[in-house]
C-alpha positions as a Python dict, from the first residue, in 0.01 Angstrom:
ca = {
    (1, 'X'): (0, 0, 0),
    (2, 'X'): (267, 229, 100),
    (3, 'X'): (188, 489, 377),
    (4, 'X'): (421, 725, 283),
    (5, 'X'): (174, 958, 159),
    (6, 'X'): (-11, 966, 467),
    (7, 'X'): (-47, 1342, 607),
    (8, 'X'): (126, 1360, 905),
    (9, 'X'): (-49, 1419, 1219),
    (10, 'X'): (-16, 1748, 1450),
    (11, 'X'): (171, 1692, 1785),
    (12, 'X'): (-147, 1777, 1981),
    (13, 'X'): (-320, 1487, 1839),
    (14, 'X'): (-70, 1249, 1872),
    (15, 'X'): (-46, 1360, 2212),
    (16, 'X'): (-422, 1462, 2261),
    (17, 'X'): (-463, 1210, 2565),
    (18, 'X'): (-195, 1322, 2776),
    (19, 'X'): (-273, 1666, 2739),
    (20, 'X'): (-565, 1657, 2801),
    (21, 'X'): (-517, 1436, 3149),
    (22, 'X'): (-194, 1699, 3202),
    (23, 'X'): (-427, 1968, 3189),
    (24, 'X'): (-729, 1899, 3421),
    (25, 'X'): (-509, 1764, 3624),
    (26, 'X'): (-347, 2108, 3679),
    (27, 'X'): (-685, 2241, 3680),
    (28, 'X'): (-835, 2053, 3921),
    (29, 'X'): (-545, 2086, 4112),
    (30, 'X'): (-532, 2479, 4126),
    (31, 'X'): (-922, 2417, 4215),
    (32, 'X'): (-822, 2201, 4530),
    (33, 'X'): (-576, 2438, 4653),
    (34, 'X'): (-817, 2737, 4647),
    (35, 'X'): (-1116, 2564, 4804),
    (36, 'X'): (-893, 2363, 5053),
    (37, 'X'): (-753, 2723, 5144),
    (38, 'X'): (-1080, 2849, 5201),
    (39, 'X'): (-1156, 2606, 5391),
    (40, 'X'): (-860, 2572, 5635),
    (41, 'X'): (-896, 2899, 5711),
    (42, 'X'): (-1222, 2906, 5837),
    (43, 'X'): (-1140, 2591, 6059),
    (44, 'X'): (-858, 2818, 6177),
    (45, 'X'): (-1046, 3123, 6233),
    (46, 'X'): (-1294, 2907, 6454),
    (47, 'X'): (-1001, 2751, 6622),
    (48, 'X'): (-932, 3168, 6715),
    (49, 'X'): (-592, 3175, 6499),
    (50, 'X'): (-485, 3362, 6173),
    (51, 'X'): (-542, 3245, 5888),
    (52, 'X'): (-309, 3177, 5603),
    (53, 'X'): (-234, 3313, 5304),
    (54, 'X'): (-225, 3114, 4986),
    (55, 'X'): (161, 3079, 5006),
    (56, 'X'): (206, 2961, 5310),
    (57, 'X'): (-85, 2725, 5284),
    (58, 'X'): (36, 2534, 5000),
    (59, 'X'): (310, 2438, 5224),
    (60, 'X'): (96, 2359, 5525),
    (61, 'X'): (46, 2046, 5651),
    (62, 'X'): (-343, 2067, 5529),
    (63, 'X'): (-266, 2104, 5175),
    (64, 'X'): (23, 1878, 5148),
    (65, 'X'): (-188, 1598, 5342),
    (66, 'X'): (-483, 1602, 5113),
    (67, 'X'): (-295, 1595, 4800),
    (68, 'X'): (-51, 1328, 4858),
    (69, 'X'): (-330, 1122, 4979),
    (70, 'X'): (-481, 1075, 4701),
    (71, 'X'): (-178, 1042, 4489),
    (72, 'X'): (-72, 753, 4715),
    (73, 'X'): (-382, 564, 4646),
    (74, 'X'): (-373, 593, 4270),
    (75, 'X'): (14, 526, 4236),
    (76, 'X'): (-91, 197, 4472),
    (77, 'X'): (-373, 124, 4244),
    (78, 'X'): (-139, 113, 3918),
    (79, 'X'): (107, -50, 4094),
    (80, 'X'): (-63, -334, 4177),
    (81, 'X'): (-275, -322, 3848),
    (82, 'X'): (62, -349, 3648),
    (83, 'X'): (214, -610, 3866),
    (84, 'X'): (-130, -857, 3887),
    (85, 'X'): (-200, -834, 3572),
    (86, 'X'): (133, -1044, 3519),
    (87, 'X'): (-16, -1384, 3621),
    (88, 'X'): (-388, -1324, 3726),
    (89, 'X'): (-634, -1380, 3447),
    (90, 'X'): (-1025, -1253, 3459),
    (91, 'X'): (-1225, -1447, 3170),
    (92, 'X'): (-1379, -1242, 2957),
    (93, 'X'): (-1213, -909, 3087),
    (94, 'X'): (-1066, -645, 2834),
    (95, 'X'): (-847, -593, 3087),
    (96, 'X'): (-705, -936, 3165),
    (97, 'X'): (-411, -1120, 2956),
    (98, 'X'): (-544, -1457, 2750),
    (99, 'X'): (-628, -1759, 2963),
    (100, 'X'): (-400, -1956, 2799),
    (101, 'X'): (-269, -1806, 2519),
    (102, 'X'): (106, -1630, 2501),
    (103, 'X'): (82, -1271, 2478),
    (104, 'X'): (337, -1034, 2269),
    (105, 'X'): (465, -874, 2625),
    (106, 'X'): (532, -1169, 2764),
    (107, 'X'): (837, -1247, 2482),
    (108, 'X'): (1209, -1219, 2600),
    (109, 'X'): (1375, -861, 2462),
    (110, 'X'): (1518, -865, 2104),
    (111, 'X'): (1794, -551, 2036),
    (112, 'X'): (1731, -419, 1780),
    (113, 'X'): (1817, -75, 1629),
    (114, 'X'): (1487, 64, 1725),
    (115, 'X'): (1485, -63, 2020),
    (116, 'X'): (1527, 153, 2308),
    (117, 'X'): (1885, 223, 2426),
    (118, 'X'): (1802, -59, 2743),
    (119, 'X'): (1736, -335, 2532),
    (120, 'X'): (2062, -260, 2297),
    (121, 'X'): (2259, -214, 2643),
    (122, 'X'): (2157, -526, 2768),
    (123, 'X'): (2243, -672, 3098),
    (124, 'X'): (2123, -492, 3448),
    (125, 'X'): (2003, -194, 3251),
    (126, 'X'): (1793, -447, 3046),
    (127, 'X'): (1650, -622, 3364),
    (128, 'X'): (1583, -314, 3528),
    (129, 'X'): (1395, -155, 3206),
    (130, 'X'): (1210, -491, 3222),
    (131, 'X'): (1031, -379, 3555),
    (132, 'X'): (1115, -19, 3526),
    (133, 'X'): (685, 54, 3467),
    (134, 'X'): (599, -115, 3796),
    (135, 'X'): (918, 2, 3963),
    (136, 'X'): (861, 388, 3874),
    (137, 'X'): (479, 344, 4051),
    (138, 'X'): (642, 147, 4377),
    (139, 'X'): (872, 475, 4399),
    (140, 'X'): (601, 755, 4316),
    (141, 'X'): (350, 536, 4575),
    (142, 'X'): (633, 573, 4908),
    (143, 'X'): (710, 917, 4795),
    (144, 'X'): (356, 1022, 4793),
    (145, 'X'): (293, 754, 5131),
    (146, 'X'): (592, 951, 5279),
    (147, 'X'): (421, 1320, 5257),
    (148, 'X'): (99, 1236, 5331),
    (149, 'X'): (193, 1121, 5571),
    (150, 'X'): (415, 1423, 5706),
    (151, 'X'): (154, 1648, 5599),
    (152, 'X'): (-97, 1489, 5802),
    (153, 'X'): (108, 1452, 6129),
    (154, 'X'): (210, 1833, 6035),
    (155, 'X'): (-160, 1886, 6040),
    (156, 'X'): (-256, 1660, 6310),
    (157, 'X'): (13, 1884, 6545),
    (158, 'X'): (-78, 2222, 6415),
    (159, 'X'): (-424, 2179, 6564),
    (160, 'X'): (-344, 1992, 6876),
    (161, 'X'): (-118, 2316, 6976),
    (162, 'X'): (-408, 2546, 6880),
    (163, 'X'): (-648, 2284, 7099),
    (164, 'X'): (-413, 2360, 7406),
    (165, 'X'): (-294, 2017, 7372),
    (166, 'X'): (72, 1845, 7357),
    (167, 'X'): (175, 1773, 7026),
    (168, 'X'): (245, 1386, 6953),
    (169, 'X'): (521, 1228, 6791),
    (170, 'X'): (570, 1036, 6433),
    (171, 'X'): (574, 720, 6607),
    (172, 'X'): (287, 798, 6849),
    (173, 'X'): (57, 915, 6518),
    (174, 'X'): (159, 679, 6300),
    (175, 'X'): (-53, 415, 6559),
    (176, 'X'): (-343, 628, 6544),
    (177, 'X'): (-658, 572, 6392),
    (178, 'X'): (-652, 956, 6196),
    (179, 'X'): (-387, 843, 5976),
    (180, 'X'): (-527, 493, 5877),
    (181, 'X'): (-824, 637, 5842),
    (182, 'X'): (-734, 887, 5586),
    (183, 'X'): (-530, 625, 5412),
    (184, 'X'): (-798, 334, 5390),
    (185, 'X'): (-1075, 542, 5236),
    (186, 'X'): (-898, 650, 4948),
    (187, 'X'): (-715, 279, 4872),
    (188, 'X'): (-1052, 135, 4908),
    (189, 'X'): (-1213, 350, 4628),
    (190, 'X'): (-901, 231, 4416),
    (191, 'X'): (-966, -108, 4455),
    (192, 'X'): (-1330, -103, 4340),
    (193, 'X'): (-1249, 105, 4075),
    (194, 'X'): (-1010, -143, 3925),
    (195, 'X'): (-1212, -435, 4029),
    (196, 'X'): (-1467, -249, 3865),
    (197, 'X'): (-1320, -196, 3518),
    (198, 'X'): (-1203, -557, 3556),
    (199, 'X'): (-1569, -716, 3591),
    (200, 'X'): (-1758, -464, 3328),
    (201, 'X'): (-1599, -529, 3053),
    (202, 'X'): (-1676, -863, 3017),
    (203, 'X'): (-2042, -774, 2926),
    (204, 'X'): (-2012, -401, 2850),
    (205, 'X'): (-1848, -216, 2564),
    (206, 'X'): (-1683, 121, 2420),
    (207, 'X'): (-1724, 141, 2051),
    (208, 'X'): (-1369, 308, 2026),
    (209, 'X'): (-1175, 279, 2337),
    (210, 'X'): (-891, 73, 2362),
    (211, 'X'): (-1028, -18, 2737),
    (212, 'X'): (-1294, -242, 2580),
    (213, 'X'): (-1371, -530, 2336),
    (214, 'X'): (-1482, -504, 1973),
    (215, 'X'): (-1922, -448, 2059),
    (216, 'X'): (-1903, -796, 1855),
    (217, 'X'): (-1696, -984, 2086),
    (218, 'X'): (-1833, -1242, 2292),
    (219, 'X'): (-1849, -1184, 2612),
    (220, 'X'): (-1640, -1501, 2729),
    (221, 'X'): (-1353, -1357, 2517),
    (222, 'X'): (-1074, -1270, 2716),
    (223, 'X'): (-859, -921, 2606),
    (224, 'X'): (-887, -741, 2325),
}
């Protein structure tokens, strides 16, 4: 039957998902900056120095620390994901490729003219499209390593000099436990989250979701 005749959809619900994501992200975000202003603040007013305003503290060490943070962890977390999910297998999971069954991403490139313009080009441009997914999260997961990192040495400084204490340098904090510390907890809760996901859905379902198996599917089957 021909599906020409099919209404066509409005953009916000064929984009409804990202939106939605896009949009309590920047919420949340906006929510983070106030409270974490707040908050610095009153650490500096105990610490007997000015506060900041809301300007100035979005460029502070503070807030720049505590947001790339947990980017870092996340961009990690789908780096990995995209990358493992390559050759490790989970029986059972929604979220693992067939034991031994070939899968339609696993198929060399055809050009066609739908295609996108990579595929068409062909050569480097086609093998770097071919890992561009995992590539894009290895560069967003240094970037956001990078300024968490700054903004927590930034930090680290800032309130050593209002302690009455030297300030240290990158090398010196980057072999300190504050750093590690602040980077370990969040890649942690990553890892169990995925693991997580992973394990569930072998015996637990979304009537729906494209994250889980049909409710009928034995729970041995692997993928969707």
């Amino acid at each position: 039957m021909s599906n020409t005749n099919k209404p066509v959809k409005s953009w916000l619900f064929r984009n409804g998902l990202s939106v939605f994501f896009i949009s309590i992200f920047i919420i949340t975000l906006l929510a983070q900056a106030f409270t974490g202003w707040k908050t610095h603040n009153e650490e500096l007013d105990e610490l007997g120095a000015q506060g900041l305003s809301l300007g100035n503290y979005l460029a502070s060490g503070h807030f720049i620390s505590a947001t790339f943070e947990n980017f870092e962890s996340e961009f990690l977390q789908m780096a990995l994901y995209v990358l493992l999910t390559i050759s490790l297998r989970q029986i059972g999971s929604a979220e693992s490729k067939k034991i031994d069954e070939h899968e339609e991403v696993d198929r060399e490139p055809v050009p066609s003219p739908e295609a996108p313009w990579p595929v068409r080009k062909g050569g480097l441009i086609l093998k770097l499209y071919s890992h561009s997914l995992s590539i894009a999260f290895g560069i967003l997961f240094f970037v956001s390593w990078g300024l968490h990192f700054y903004g927590s040495w930034t930090d680290h400084n800032n309130e050593q000099i209002l302690k009455g204490k030297a300030a240290v340098s990158v090398f010196t904090y980057l072999s300190e436990a504050n750093f590690w510390f602040e980077t370990f907890q969040n890649w942690q809760s990553e890892f169990l989250s995925v693991a997580s996901i992973v394990i569930l859905t072998i015996f637990l379902r979304q009537k729906g979701s494209p994250e889980s198996k049909p409710v009928d599917a034995p729970n041995l089957e692997t993928g969707k």
